[in-house]
C-alpha positions in Angstrom: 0.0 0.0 0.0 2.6 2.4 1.2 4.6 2.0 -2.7 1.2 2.4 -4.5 1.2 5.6 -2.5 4.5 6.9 -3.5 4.0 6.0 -7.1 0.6 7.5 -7.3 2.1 10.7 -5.5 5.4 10.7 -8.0 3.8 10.5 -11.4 0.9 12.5 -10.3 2.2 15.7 -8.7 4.0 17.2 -11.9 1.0 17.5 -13.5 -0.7 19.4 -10.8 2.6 21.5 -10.6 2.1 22.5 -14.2 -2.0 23.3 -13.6 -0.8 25.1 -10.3 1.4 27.8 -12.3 -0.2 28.1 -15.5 -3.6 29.1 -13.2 -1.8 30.6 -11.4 -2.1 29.0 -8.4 0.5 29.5 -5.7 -0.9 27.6 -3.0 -1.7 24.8 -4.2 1.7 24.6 -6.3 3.5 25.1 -2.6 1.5 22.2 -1.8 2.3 20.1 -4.9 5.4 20.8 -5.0 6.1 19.1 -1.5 4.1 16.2 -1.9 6.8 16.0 -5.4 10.2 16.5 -3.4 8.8 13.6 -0.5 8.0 11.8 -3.4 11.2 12.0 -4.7 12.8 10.9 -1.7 10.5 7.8 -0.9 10.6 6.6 -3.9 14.2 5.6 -3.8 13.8 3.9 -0.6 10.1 2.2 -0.8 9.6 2.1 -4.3 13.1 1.0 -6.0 11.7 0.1 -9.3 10.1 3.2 -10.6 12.8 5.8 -10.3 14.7 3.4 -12.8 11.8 3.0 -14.9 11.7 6.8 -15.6 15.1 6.9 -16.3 14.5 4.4 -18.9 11.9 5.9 -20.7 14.1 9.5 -20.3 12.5 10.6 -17.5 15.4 10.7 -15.0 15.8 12.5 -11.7 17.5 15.4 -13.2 14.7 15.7 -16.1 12.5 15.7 -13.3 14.0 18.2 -11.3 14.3 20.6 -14.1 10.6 20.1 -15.2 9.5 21.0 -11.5 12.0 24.2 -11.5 10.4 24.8 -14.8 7.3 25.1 -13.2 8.3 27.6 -10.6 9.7 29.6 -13.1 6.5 29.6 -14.7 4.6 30.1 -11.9 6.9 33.4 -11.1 6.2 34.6 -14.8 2.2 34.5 -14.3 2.4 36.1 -10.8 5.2 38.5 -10.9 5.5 38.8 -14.8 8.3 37.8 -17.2 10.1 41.4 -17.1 10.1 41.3 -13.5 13.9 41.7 -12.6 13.2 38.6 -9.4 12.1 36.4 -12.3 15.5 37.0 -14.4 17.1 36.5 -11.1 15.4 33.3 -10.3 16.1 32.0 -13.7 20.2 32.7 -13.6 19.9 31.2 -10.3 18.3 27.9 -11.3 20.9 27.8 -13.9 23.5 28.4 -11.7 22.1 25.2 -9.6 23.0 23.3 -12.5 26.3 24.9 -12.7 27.8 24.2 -8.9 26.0 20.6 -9.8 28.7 19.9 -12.7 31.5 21.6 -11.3 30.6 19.3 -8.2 30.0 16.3 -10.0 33.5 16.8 -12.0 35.3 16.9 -9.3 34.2 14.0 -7.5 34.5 12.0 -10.5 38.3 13.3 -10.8 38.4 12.1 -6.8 36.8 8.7 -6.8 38.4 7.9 -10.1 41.7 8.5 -8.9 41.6 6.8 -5.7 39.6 3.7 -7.3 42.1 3.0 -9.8 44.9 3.1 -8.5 47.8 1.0 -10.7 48.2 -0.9 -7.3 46.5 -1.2 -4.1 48.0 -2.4 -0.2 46.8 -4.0 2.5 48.9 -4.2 5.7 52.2 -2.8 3.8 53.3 0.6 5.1 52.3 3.4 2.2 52.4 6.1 4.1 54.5 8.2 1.4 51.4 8.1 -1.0 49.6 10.1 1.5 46.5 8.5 0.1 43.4 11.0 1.0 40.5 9.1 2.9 37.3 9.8 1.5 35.1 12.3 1.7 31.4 11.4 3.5 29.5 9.5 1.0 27.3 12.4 -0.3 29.9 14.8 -0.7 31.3 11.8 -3.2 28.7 11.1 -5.2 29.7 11.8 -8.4 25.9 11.9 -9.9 25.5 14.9 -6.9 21.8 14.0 -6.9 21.6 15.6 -3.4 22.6 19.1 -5.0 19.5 18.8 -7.1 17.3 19.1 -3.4 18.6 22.7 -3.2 16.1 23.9 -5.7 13.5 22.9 -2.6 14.4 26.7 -1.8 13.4 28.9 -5.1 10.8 26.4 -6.3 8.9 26.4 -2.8 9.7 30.2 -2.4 8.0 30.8 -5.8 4.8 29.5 -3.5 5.1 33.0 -1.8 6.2 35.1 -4.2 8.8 36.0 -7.0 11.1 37.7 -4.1 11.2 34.5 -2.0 12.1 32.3 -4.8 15.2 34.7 -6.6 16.5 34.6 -2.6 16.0 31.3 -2.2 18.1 30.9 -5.7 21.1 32.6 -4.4 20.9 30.8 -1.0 21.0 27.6 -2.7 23.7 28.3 -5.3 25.7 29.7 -2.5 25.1 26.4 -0.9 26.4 24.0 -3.6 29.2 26.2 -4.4 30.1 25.7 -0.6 29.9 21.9 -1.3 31.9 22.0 -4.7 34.9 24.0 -2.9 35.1 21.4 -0.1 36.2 19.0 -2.2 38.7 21.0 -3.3 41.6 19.8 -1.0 40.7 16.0 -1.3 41.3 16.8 -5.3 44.7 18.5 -4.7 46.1 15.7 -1.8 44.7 13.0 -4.7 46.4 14.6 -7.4 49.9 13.0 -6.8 48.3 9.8 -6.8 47.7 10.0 -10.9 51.9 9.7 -11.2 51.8 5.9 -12.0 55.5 5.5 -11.8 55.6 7.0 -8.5 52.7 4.5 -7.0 54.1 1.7 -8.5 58.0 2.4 -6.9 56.4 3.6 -3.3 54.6 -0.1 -3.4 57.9 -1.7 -4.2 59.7 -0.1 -1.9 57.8 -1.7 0.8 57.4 -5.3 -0.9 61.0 -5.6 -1.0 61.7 -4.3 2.2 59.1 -7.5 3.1 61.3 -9.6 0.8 58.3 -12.3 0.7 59.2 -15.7 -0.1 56.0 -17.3 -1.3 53.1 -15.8 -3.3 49.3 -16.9 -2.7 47.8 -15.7 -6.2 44.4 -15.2 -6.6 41.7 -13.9 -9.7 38.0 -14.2 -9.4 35.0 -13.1 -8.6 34.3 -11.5 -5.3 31.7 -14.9 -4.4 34.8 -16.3 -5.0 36.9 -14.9 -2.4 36.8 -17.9 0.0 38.8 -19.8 -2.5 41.8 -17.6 -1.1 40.4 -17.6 2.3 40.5 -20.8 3.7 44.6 -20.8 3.1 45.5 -17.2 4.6 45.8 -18.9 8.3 47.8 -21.6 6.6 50.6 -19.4 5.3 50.5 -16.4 8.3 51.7 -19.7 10.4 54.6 -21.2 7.7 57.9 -20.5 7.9 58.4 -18.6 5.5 57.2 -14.9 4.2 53.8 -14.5 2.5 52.4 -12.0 0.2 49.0 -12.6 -1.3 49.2 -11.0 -4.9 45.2 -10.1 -6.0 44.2 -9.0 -9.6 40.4 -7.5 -8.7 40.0 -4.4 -7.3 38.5 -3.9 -4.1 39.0 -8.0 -3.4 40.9 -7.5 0.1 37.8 -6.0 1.4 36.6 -9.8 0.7 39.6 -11.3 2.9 39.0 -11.9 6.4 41.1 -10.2 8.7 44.9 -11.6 8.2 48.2 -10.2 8.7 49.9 -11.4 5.5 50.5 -8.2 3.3 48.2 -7.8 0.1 48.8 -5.9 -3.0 46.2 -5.7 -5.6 47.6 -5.3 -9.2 44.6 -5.4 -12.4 46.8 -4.8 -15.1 48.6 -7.9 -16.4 51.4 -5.3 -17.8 52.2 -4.3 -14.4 52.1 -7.1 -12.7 54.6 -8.9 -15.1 57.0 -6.0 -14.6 56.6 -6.0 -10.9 60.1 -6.4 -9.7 59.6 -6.5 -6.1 58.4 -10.1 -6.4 61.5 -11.1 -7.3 62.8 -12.5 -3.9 60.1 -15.0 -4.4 60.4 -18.7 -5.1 57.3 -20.0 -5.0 53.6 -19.5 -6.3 50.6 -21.1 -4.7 47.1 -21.0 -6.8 44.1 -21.4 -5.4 41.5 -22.0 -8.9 42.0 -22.3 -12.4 41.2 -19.0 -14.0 42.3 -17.4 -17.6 44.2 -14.8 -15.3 47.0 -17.2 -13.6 48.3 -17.2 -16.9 50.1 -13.4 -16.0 51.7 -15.1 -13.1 52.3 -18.1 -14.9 54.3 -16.7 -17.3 57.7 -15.7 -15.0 60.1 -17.6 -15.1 61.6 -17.3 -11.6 58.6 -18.8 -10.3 57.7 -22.3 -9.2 53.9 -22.9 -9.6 51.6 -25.2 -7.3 48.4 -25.9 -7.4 46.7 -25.7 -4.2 42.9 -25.9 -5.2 40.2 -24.3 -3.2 39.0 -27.7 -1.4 39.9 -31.1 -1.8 36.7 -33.2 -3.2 35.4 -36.1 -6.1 34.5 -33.0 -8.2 35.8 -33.0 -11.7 37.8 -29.4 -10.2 39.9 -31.8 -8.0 41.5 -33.0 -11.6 41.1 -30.5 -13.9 43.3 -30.8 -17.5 44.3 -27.5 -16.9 46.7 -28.2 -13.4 49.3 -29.7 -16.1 50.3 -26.0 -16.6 51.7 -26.2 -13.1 55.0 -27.2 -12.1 53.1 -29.5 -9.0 50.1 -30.1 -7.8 49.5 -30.3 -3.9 46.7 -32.6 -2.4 45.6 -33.4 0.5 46.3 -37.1 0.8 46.8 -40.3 -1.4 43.4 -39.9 -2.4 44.2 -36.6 -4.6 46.9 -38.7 -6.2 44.8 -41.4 -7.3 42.3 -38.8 -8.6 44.4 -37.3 -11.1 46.1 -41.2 -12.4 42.4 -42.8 -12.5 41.7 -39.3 -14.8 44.6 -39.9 -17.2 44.7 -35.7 -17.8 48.9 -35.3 -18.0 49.4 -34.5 -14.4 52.5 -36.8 -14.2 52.8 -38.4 -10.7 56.1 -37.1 -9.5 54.5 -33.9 -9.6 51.7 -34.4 -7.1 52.8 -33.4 -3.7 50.7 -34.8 -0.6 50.7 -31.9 1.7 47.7 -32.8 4.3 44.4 -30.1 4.7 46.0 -27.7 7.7 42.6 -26.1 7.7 40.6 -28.6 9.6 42.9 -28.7 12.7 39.9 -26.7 14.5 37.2 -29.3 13.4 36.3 -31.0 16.6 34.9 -35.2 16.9 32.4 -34.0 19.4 28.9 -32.9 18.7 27.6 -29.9 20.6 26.1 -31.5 23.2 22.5 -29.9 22.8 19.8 -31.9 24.2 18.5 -32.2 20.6 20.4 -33.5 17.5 21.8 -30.6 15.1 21.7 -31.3 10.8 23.7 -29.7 8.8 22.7 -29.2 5.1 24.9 -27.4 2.7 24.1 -27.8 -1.1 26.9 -27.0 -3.7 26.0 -25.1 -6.1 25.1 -25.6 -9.6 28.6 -25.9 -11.5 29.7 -24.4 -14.3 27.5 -26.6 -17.0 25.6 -29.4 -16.7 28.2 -31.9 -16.3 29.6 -30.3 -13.5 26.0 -29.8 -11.5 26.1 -31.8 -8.9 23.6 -29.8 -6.6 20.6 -31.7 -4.7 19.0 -27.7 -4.1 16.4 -27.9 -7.5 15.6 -31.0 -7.1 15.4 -32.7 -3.4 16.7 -29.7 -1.5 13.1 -28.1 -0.1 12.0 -31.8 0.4 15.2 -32.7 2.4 14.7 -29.6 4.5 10.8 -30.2 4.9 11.8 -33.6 6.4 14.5 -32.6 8.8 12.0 -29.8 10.2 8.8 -32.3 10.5 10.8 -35.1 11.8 10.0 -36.6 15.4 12.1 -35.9 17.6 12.5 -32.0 16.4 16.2 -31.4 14.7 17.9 -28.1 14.5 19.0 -27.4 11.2 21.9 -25.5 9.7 21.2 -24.5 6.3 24.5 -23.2 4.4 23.9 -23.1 0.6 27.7 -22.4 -1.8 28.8 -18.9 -2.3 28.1 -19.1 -5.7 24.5 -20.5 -5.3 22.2 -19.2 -8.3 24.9 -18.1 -10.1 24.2 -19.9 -13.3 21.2 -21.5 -12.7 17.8 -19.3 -11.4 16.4 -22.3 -10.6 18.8 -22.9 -7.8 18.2 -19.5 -6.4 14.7 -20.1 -6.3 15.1 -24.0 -4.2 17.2 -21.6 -1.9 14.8 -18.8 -1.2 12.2 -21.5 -0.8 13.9 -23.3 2.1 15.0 -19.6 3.7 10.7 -19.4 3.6 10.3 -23.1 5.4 12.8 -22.5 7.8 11.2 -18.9 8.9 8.4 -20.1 8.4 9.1 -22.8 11.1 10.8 -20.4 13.5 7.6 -18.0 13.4 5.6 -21.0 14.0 7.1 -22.5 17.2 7.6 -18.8 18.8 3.7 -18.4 18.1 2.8 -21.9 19.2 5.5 -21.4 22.8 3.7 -19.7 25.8 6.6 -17.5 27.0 6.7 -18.9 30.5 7.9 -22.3 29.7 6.9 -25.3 31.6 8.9 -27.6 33.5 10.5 -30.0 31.8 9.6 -28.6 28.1 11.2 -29.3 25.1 13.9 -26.1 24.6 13.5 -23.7 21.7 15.7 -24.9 18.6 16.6 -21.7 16.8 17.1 -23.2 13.4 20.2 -21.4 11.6 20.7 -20.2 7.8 24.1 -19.1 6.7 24.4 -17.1 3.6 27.6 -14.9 4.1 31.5 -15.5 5.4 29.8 -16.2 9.4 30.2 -18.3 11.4 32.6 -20.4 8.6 31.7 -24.0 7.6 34.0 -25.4 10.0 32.1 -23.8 12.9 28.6 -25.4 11.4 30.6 -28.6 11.6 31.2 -28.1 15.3 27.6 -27.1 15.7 26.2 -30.2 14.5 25.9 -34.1 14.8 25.0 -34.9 11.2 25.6 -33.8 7.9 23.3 -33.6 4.6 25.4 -32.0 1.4 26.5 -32.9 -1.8 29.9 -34.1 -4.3 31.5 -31.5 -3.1 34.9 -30.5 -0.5 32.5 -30.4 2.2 32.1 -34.0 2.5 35.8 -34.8 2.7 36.4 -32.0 5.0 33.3 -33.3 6.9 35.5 -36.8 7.3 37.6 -34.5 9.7 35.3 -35.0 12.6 34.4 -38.5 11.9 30.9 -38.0 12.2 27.8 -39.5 10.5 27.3 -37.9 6.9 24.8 -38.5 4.1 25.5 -37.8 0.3 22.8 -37.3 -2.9 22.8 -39.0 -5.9 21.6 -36.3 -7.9 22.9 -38.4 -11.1 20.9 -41.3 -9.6 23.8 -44.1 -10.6 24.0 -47.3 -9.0 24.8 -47.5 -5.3 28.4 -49.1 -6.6 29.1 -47.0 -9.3 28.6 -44.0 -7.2 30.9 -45.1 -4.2 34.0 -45.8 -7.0 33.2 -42.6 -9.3 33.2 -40.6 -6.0 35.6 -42.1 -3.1 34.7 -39.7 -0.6 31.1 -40.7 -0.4 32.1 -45.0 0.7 31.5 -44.0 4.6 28.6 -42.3 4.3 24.6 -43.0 3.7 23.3 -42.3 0.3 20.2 -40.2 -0.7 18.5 -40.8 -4.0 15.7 -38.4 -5.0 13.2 -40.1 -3.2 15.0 -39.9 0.0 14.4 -43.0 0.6 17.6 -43.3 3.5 16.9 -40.3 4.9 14.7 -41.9 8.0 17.7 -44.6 8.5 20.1 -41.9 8.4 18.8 -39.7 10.6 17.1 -42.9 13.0 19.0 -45.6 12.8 22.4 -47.3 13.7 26.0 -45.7 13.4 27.6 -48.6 11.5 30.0 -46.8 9.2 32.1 -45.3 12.3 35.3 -47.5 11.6 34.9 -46.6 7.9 34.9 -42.8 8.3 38.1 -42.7 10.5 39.8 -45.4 7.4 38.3 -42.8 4.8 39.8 -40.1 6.5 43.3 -41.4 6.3 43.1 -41.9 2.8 41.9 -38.5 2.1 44.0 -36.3 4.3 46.9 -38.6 4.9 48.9 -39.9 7.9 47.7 -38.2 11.1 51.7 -37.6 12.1 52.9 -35.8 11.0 50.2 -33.1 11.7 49.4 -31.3 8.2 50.7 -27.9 8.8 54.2 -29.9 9.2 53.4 -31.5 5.8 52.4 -28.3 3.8 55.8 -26.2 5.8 57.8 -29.6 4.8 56.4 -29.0 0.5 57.2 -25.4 0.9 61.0 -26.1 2.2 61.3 -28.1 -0.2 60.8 -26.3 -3.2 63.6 -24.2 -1.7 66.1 -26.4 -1.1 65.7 -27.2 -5.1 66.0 -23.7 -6.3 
């Protein structure tokens, strides 16, 4: 009701403006003319949609504005007449509004353009020197200085009561922009140093090889992406040797969780292949197989691994592409057998088992609630349709409907992929879907609770649905006592805490053919799309306990050494060969 409101108000003021002026009117043009401005404002906030609309069919907010000034002007000419010396006034002045608008918007486009594209970027390296400005507030910055357009609220509701009024309120708002234009005069000038490339570019490298980092953790992709990179900056702040993390999107680091390894950010390929401050370097760790590596790939000082962004049966885990590397590190003998059974080129003296350092946190111990916790967490869609190996479209709201009707109640943890919807919208809407069940369900038990609970009654289960960075997979593993997901890394990193896991066969291939195309999934239950061993699963017997803890081994390797010994052990050795 409230947006039907604001539309109706927005495309039916202007209209009255115009009848208001050309009566003339002044009253009910003061009035109008309100009701038009609180439109203005609503409507990018409540009704989203229709300012874009307009724009679309060219009738934008500054087309807008000017059609409403137009009015005033108008309105001014019938009451005061068009020789009137207050309506000449009033007409430079609204044209002067415009004026200390551009000069405005100019100059924050020369700011937010020169600190957001910046030949290279830092994070937790010392650039001082650049005396990079911070940035103005964020209306000050907006380059489209639609806020400056709100200063004609003073001549066009001062034409309501009369031509002096509106030439006053003219010059009070021109002298008001003009005010804004001139303070971003000094962030300009401190900015303006930043434009010398060269000089950017040596200030960075002054720093990186005062660093002098010894191994590189490269990373290109989208920001969805970004915990590709994440899951190995705890990894490499404790090695033994000196990490930089070398990023090719801009803005990326925001994406980072908080680490202390130094970042630099460089876009252009050019740049970044004559970046000599990388040269105490020996090694190169990549996370994903994107066009991009190919920059980093290409000097020759470097030695390339192949880390991967999770260890799993997914056709990623042996990609044709890792045979550009110079070795591939896995987790355990189970990445090595991957890559022969796949027959891509990755010769076998070139896989390195180096253990999975990230799951030292992942605890064997449920969290002792006095109800049972489920964890579901979908992959998402792939790539194309031989990588989809998603249960969200087609068993995903039915797995999540049983969990929440089941007797005893469950709590369930619902954490979909990153990258969820990406490709596929039907994915996205399986997702928002379960959101609605699982809201649904928490609205229906805190209506259905009296708030003085009785003795001995059941306790609230807050069901739980993760869609950003927190709390991390690993902590939902902690949280709960069974797991529901997909051919994916979760599973294998799953086998960390040895607890009871279930798999889909969204393919729907024999029980056999299933376990050997996808070795990860032989100590766990299996789901077909009729869920037929989801009761047993989540009622029945533990008897694949001794299997999990075998799987394990074969996955992640020997338990001693511990992993982070294994990985430090691969890195020390590269240098001992260079």
């Amino acid at each position: 009701m409230r947006k039907l409101i604001v539309i109706a108000a927005l495309l039916g003021c202007y209209p009255v403006l115009f009848v208001a002026s050309a009566w003339p009117a002044p009253v009910l043009f003061g009035v109008a003319a309100a009701v038009s401005y609180a439109a203005e404002y609503a409507a990018a906030r409540v009704a989203r949609r229709l300012p874009e609309l307009l724009a679309m069919v060219h009738l934008g907010t500054t087309l807008r504005f000017a059609a409403r000034q137009t009015a005033a002007l108008l309105l001014v000419a019938r009451t005061a007449g068009a020789d009137s010396p207050w309506f000449v006034a009033l007409a430079a002045g609204m044209l002067a509004i415009h004026g200390v608008r551009a000069a405005h918007s100019g100059l924050a486009m020369r700011l937010v353009r020169t600190l957001s594209n910046l030949p290279i970027t830092t994070r937790n390296l010392d650039v001082s020197a650049l005396r990079i400005p911070k940035m103005p507030p964020r209306w000050l910055r907006d380059v489209r200085s639609v806020r400056f357009l709100y200063l004609d609220a003073l001549p066009v509701l001062g034409a309501a009561s009369g031509a002096v009024a509106a030439a006053v309120g003219a010059g009070v708002a021109v002298a008001a922009g003009a005010a804004g234009a001139l303070a971003l005069l000094p962030y300009v000038r401190r900015a303006l140093p930043l434009t010398d490339k060269a000089r950017v570019i040596e200030v960075v490298s002054e720093q990186v090889r005062a660093y002098r980092p010894e191994v590189i953790l490269y990373f290109s992709g989208a920001t969805a992406a970004a915990y590709q990179a994440r899951m190995w900056l705890p990894t490499l702040e404790r090695g033994n040797r000196r990490a930089i993390v070398v990023l090719r999107e801009r803005g990326m680091a925001r994406h980072l969780e908080p680490s202390s390894l130094p970042m630099v950010c460089i876009p252009s390929s050019a740049d970044l292949m004559s970046f000599r401050a990388l040269s105490s370097a020996k090694l190169c760790l990549y996370v994903s197989n994107v066009g991009r590596n190919v920059h980093m790939l290409r000097i020759p000082t470097l030695r390339s691994a192949f880390l991967n962004h999770g260890d799993s049966d997914k056709e990623a885990s042996f990609n044709p592409f890792s045979r550009v590397y110079d070795e591939v590190w896995v987790a355990g003998p189970a990445g090595r057998d991957r890559y022969r059974r796949a027959k891509v080129g990755v010769r076998d003296e070139c896989i390195h088992e180096v253990g999975r350092p990230q799951l030292e946190g992942i605890s064997t111990k449920g969290p002792g609630l006095p109800y049972r916790t489920v964890l579901y967490a979908p992959t998402w869609e792939g790539w194309n349709d031989d990588l989809l190996h998603t249960s969200l479209i087609t068993m995903g709201p039915r797995i999540v409907r049983a969990l929440l009707d089941h007797d005893p109640p469950l709590r369930v943890i619902y954490k979909p992929h990153p990258l969820t919807g990406h490709r596929d919208r039907r994915a996205l809407r399986a997702h928002r879907k379960i959101v609605a069940m699982m809201e649904g369900a928490e609205l229906a038990e805190t209506k259905a609770r009296h708030p003085s609970r009785a003795a001995g009654e059941t306790p609230r289960i807050r069901h739980l649905i993760v869609t950003g960075p927190e709390p991390h997979l690993y902590d939902c593993f902690n949280q709960c006592d069974l797991l529901i997901s997909d051919i994916s890394s979760v599973v294998a990193d799953f086998l960390a805490s040895e607890k009871p896991y279930a798999v889909t066969n969204v393919a729907g291939l024999p029980e056999h053919a299933f376990h050997e195309r996808y070795p990860s999934t032989e100590a766990g239950v299996l789901l077909g799309a009729d869920l037929a061993g989801l009761a047993e699963f989540l009622d029945g017997e533990d008897t694949l306990a001794r299997a999990r803890v075998k799987l394990r081994s074969y996955l992640f390797g020997p338990e001693y050494p511990d992993a982070l010994t294994r990985f430090n052990a691969a890195v020390e050795r590269v240098f001992a060969g260079s």
